[in-house]
HTML snippet that shows the backbone in 3Dmol.js (N, CA, C, O; Angstrom):
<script src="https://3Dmol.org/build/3Dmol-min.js"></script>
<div id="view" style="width:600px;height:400px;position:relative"></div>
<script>
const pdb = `
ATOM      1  N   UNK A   1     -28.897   3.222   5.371  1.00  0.00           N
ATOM      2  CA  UNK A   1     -27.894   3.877   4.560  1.00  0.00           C
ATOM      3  C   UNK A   1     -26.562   3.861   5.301  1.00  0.00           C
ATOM      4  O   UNK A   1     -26.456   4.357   6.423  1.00  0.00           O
ATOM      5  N   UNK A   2     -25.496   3.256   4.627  1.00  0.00           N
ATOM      6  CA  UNK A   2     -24.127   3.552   5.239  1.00  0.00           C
ATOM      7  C   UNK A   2     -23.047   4.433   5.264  1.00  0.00           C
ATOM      8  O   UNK A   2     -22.303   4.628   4.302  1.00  0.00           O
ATOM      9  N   UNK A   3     -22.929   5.110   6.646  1.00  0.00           N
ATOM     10  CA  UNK A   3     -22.395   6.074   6.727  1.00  0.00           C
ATOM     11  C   UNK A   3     -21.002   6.623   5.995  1.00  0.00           C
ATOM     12  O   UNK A   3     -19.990   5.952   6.193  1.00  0.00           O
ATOM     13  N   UNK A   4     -20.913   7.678   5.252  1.00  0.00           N
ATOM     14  CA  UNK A   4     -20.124   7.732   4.630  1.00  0.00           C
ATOM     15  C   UNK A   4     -18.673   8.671   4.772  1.00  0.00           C
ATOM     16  O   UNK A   4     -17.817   9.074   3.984  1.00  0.00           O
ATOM     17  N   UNK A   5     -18.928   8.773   6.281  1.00  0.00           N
ATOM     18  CA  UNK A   5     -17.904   9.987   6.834  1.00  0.00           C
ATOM     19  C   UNK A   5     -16.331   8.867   7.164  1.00  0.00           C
ATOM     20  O   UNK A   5     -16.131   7.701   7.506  1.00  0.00           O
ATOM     21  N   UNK A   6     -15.533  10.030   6.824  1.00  0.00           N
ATOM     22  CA  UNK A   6     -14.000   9.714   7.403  1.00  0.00           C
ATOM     23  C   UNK A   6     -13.244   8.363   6.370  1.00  0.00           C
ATOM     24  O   UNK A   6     -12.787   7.278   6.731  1.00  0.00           O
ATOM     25  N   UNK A   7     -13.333   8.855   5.260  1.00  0.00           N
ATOM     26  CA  UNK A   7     -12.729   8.469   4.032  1.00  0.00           C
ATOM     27  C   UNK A   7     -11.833   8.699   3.418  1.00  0.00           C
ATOM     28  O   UNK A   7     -11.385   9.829   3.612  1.00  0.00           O
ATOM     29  N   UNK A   8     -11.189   7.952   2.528  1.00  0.00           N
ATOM     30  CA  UNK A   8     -10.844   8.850   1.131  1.00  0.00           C
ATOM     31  C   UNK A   8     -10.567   8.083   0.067  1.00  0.00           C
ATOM     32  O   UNK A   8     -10.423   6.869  -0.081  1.00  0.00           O
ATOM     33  N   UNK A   9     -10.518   9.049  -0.673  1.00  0.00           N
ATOM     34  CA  UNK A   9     -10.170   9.108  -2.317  1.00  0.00           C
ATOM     35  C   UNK A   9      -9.171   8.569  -2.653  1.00  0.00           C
ATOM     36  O   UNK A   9      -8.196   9.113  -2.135  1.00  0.00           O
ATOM     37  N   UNK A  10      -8.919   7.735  -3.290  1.00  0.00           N
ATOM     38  CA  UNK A  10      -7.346   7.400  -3.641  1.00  0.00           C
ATOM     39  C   UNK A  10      -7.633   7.862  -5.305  1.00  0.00           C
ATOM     40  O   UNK A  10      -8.670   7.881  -5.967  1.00  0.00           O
ATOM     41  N   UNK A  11      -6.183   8.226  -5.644  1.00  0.00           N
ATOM     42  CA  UNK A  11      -6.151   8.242  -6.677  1.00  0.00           C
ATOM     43  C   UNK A  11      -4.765   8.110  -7.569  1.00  0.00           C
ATOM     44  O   UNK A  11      -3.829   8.785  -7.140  1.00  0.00           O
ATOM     45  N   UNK A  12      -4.545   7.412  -8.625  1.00  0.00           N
ATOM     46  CA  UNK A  12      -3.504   6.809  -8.874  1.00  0.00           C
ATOM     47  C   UNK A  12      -2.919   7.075 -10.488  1.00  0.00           C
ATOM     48  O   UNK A  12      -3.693   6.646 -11.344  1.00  0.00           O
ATOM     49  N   UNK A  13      -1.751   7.677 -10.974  1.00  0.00           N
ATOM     50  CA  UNK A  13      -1.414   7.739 -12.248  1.00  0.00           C
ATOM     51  C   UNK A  13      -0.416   6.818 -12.555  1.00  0.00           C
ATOM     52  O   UNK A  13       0.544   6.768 -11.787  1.00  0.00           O
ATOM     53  N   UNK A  14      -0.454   5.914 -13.741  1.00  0.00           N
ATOM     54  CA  UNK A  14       1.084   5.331 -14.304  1.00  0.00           C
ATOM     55  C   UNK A  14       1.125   5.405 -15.313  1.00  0.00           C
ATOM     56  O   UNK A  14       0.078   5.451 -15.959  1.00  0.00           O
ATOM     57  N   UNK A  15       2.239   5.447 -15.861  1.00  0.00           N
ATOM     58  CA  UNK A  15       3.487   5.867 -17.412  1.00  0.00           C
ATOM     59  C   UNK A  15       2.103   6.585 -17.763  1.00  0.00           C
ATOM     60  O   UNK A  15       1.712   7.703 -17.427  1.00  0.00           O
ATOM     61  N   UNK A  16       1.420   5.511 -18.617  1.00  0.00           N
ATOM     62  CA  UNK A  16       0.572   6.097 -19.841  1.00  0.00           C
ATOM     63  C   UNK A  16      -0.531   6.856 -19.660  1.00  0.00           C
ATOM     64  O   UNK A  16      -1.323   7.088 -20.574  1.00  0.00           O
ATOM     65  N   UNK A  17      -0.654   7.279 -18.513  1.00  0.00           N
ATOM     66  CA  UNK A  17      -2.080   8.601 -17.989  1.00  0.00           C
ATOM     67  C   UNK A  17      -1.705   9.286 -18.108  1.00  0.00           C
ATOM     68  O   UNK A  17      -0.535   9.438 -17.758  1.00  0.00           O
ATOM     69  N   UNK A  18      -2.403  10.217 -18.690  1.00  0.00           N
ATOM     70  CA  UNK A  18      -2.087  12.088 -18.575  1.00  0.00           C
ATOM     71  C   UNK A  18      -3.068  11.933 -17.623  1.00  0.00           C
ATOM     72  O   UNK A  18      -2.375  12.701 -16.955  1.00  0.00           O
ATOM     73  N   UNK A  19      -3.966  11.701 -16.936  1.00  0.00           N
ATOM     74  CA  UNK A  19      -4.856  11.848 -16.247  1.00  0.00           C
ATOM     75  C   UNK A  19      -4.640  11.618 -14.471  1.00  0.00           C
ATOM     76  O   UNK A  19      -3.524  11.319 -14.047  1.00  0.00           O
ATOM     77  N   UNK A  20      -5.878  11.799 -13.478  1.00  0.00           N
ATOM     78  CA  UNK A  20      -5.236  10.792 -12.262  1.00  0.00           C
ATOM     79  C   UNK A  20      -6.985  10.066 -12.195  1.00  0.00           C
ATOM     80  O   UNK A  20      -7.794  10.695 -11.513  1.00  0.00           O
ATOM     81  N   UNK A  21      -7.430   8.884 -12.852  1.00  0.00           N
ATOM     82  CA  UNK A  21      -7.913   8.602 -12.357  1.00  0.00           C
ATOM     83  C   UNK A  21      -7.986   8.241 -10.940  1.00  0.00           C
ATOM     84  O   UNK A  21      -7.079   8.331 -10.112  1.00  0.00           O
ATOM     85  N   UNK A  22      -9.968   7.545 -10.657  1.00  0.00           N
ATOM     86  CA  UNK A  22     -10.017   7.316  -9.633  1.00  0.00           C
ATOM     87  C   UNK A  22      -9.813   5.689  -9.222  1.00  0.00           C
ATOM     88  O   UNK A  22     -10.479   4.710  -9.558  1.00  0.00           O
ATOM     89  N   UNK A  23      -8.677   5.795  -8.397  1.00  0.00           N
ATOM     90  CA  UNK A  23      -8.556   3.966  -7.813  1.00  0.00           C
ATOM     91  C   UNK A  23      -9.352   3.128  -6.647  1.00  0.00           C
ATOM     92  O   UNK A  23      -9.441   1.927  -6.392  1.00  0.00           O
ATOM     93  N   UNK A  24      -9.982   4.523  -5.959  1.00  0.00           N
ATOM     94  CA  UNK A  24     -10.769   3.739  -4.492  1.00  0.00           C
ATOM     95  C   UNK A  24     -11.296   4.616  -3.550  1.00  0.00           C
ATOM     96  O   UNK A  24     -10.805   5.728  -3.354  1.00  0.00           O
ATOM     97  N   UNK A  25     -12.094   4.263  -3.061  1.00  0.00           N
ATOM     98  CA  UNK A  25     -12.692   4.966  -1.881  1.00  0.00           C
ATOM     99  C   UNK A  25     -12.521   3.915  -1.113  1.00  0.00           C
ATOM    100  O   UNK A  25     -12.997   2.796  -1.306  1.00  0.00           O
ATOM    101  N   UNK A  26     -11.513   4.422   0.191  1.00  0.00           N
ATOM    102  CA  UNK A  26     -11.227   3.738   1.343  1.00  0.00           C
ATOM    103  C   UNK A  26     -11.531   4.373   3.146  1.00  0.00           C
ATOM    104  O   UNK A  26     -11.330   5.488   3.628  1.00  0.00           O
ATOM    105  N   UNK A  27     -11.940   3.425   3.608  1.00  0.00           N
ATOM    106  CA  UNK A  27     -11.872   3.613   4.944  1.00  0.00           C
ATOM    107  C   UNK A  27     -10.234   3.328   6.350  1.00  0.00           C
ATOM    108  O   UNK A  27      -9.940   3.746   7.469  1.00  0.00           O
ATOM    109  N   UNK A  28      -9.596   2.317   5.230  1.00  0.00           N
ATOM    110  CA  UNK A  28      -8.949   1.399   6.543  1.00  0.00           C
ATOM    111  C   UNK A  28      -7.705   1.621   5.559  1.00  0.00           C
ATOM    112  O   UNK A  28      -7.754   2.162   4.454  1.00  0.00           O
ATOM    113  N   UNK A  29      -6.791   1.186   6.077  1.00  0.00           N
ATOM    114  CA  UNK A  29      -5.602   1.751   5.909  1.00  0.00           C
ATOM    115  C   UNK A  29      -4.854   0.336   6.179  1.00  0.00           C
ATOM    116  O   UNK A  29      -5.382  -0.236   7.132  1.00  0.00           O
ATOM    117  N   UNK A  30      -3.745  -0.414   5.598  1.00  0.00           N
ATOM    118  CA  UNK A  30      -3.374   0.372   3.865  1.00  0.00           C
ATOM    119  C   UNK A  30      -4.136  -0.036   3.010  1.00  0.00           C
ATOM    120  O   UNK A  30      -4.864  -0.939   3.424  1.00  0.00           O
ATOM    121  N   UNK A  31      -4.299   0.276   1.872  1.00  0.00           N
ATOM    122  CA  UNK A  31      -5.252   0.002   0.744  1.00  0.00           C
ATOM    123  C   UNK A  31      -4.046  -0.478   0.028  1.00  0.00           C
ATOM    124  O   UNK A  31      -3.014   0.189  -0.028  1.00  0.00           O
ATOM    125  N   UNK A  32      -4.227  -1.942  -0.660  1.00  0.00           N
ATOM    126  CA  UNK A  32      -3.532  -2.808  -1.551  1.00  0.00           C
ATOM    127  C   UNK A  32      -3.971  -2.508  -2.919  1.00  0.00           C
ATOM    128  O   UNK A  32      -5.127  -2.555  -3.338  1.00  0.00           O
ATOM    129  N   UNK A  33      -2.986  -2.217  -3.516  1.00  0.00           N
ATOM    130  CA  UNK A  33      -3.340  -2.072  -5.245  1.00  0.00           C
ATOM    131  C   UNK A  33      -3.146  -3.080  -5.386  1.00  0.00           C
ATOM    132  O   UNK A  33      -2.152  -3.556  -4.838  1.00  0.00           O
ATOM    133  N   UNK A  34      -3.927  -3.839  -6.123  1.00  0.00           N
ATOM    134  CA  UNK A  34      -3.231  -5.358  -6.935  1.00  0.00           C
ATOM    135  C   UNK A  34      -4.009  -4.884  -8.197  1.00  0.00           C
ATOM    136  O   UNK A  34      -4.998  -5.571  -8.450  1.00  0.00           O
ATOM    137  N   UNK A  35      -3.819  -4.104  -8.829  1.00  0.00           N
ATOM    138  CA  UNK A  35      -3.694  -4.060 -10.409  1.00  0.00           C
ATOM    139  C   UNK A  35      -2.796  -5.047 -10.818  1.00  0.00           C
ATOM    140  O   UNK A  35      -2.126  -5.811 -10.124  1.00  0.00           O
ATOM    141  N   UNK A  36      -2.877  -4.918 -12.215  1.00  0.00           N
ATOM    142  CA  UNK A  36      -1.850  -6.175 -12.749  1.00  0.00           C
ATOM    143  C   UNK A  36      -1.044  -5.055 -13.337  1.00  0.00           C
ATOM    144  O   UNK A  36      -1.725  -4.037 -13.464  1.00  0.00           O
ATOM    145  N   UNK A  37       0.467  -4.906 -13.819  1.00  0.00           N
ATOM    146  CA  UNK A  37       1.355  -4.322 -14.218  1.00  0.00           C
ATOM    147  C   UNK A  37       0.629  -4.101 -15.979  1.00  0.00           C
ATOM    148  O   UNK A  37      -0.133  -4.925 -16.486  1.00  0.00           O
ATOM    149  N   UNK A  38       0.976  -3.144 -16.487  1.00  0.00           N
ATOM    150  CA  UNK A  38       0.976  -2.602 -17.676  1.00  0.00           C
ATOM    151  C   UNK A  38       1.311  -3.444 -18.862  1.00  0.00           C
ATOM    152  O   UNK A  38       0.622  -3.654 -19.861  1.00  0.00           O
ATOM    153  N   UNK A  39       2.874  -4.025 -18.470  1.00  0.00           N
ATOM    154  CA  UNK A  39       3.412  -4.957 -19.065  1.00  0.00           C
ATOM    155  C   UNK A  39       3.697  -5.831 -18.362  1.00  0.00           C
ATOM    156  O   UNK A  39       4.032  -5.523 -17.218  1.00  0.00           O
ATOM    157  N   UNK A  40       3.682  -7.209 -18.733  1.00  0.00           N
ATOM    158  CA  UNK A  40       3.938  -8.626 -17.837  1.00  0.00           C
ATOM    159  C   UNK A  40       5.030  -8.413 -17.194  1.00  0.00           C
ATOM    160  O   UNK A  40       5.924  -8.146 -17.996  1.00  0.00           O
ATOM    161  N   UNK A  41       5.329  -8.405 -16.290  1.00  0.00           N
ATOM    162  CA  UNK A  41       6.685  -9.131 -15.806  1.00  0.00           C
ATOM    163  C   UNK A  41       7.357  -7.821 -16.055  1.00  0.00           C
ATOM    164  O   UNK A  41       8.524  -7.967 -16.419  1.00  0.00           O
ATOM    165  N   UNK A  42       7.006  -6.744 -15.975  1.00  0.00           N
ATOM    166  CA  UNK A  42       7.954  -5.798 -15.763  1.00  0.00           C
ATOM    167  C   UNK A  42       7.665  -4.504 -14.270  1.00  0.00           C
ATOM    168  O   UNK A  42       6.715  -4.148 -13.573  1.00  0.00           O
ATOM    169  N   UNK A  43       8.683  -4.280 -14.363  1.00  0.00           N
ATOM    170  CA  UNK A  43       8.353  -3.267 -12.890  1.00  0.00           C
ATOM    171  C   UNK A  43       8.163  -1.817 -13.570  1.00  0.00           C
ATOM    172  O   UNK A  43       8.854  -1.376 -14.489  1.00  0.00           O
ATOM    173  N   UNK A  44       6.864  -1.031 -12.802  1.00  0.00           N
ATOM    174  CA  UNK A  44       6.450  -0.097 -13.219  1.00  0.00           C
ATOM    175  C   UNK A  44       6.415   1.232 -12.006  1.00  0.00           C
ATOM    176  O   UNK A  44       6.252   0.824 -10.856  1.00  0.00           O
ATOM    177  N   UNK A  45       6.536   2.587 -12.149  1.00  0.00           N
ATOM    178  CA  UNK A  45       6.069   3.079 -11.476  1.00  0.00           C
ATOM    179  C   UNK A  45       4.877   3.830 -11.476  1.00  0.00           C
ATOM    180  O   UNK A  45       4.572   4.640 -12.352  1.00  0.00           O
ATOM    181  N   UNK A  46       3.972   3.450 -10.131  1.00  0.00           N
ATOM    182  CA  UNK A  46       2.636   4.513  -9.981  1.00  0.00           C
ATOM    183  C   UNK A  46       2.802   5.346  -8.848  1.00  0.00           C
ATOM    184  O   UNK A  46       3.392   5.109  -7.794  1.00  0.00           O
ATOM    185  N   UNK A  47       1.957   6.750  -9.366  1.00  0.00           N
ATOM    186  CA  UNK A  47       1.566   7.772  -8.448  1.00  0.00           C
ATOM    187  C   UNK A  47       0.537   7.644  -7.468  1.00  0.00           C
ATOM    188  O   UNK A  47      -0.315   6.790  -7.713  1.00  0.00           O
ATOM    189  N   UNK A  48       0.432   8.237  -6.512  1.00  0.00           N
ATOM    190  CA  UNK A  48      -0.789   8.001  -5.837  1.00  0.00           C
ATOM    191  C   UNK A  48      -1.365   9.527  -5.008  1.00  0.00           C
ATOM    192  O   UNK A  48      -0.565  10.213  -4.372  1.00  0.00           O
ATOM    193  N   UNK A  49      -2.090   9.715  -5.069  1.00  0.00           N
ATOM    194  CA  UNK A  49      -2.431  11.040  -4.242  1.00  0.00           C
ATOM    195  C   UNK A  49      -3.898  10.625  -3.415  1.00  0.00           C
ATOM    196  O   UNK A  49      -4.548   9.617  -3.693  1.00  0.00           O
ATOM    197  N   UNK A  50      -4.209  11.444  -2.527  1.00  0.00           N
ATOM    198  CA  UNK A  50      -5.316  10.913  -1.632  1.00  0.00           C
ATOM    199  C   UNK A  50      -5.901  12.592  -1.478  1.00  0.00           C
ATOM    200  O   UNK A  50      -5.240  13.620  -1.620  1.00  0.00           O
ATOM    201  N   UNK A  51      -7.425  12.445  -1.127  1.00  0.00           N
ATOM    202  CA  UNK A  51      -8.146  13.982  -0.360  1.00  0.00           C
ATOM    203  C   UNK A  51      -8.953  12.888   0.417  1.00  0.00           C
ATOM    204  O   UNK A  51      -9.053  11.662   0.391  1.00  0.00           O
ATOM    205  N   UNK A  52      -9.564  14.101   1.233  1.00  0.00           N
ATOM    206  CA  UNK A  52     -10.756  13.286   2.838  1.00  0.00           C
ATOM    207  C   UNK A  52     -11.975  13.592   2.051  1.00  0.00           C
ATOM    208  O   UNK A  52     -12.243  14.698   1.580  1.00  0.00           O
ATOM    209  N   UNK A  53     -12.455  12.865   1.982  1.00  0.00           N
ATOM    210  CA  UNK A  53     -14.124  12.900   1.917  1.00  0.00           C
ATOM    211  C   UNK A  53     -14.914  12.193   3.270  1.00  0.00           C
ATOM    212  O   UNK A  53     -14.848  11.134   3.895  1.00  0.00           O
ATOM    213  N   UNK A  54     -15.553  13.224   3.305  1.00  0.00           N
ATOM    214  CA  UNK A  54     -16.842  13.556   5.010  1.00  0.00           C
ATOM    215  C   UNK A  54     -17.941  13.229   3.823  1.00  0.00           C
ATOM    216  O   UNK A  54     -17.961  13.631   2.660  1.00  0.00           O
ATOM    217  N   UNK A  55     -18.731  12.472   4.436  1.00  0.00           N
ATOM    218  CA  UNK A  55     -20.443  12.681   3.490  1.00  0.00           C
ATOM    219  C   UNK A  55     -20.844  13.176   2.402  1.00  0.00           C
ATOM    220  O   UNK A  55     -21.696  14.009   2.091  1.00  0.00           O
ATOM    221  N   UNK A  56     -19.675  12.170   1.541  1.00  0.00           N
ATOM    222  CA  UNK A  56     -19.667  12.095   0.568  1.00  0.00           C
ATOM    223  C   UNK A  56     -19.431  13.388  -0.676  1.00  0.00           C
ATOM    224  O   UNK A  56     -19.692  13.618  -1.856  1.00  0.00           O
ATOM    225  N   UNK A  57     -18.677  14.077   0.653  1.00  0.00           N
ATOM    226  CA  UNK A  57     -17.885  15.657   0.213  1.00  0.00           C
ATOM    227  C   UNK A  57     -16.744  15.672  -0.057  1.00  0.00           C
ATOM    228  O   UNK A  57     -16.195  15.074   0.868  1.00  0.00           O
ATOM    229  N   UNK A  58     -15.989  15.995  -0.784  1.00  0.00           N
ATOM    230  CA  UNK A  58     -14.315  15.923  -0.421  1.00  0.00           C
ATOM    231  C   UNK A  58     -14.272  17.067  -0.112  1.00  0.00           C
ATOM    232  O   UNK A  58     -14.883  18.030  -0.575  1.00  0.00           O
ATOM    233  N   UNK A  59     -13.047  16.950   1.229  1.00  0.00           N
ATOM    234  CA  UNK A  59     -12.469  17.915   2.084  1.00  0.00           C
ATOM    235  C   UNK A  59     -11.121  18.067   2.103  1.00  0.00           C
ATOM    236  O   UNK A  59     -10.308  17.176   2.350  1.00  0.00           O
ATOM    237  N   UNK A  60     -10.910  19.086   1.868  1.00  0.00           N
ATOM    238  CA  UNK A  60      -9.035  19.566   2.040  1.00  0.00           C
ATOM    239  C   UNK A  60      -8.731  19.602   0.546  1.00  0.00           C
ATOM    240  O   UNK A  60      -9.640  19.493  -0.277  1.00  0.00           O
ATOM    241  N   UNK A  61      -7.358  19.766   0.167  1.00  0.00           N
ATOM    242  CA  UNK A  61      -7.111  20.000  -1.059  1.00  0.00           C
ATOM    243  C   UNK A  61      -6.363  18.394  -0.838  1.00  0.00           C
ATOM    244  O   UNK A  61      -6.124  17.740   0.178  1.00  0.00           O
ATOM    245  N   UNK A  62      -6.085  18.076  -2.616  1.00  0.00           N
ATOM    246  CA  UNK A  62      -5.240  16.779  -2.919  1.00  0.00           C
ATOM    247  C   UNK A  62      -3.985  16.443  -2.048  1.00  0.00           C
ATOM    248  O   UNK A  62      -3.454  17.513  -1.752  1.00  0.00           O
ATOM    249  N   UNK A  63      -3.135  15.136  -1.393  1.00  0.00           N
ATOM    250  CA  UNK A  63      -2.307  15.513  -0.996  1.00  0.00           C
ATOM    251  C   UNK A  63      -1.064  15.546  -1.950  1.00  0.00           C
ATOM    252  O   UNK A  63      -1.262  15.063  -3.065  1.00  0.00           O
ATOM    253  N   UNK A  64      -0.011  15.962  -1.729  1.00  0.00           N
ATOM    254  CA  UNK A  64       1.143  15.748  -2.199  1.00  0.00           C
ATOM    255  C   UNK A  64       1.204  14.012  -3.384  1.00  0.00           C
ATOM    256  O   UNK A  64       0.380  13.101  -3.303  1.00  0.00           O
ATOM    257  N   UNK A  65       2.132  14.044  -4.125  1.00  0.00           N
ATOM    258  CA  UNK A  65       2.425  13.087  -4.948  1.00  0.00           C
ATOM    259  C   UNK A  65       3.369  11.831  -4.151  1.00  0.00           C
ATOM    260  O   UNK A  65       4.429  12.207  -3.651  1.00  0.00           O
ATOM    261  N   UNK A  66       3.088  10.715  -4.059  1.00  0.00           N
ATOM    262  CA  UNK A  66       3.723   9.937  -3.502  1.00  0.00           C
ATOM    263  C   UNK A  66       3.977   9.102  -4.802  1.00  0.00           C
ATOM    264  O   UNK A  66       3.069   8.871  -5.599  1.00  0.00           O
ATOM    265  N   UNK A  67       5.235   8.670  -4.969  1.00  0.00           N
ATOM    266  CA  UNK A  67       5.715   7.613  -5.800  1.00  0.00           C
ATOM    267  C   UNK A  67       5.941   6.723  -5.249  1.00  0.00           C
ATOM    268  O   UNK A  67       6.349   6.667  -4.089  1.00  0.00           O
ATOM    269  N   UNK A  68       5.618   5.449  -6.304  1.00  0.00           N
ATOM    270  CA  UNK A  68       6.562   3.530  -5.741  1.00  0.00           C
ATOM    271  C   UNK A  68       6.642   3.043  -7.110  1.00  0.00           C
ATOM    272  O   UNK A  68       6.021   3.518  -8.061  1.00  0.00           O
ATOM    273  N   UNK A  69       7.665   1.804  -7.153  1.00  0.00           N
ATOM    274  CA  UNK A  69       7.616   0.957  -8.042  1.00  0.00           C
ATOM    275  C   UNK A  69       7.761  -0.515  -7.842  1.00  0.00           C
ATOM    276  O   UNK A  69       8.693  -1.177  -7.386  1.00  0.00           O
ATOM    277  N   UNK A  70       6.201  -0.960  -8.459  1.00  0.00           N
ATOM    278  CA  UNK A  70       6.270  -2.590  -8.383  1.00  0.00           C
ATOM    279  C   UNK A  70       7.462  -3.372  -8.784  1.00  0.00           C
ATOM    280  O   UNK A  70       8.360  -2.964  -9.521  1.00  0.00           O
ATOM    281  N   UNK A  71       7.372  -4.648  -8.174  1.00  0.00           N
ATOM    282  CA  UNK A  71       8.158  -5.353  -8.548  1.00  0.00           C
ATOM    283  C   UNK A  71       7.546  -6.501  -9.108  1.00  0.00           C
ATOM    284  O   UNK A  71       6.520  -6.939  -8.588  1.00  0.00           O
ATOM    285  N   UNK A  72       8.105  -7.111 -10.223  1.00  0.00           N
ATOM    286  CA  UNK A  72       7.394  -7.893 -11.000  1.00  0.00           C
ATOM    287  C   UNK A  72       7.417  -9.588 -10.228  1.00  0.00           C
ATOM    288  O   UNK A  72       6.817 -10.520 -10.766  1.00  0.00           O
TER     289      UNK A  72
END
`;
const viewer = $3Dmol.createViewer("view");
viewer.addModel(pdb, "pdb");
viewer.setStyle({}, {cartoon: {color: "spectrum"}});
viewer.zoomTo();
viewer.render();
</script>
């Protein structure tokens, strides 16, 4: 079984979510979104927030909201 400590959650909103889905469970740092844009060829902005998950717990509260915007 592979160990599942010292993680996290990514999680990511753009334009059309009311929601934050989930984008990834990562170990290593940075984690590359390559989603494809919403609309072709246009630049969009996404949210991203992260928590720690230990064994398969999440720990700490969400962090803060970080914004970016792709470039097409």
């Amino acid at each position: 079984m592979e160990d599942s400590s010292d993680q996290v959650i990514i999680k990511s909103q753009r334009a059309v979510e009311v929601t934050w889905p989930l984008l990834a469970t990562d170990r290593f740092s940075p984690y590359p979104d390559a989603r494809a844009p919403l609309v072709a060829g246009a630049p969009e902005q996404r949210e991203y927030r992260v928590q720690g998950l230990q064994y398969n717990a999440r720990v700490g509260a969400l962090s803060a909201v970080v914004s970016a915007v792709t470039v097409p």
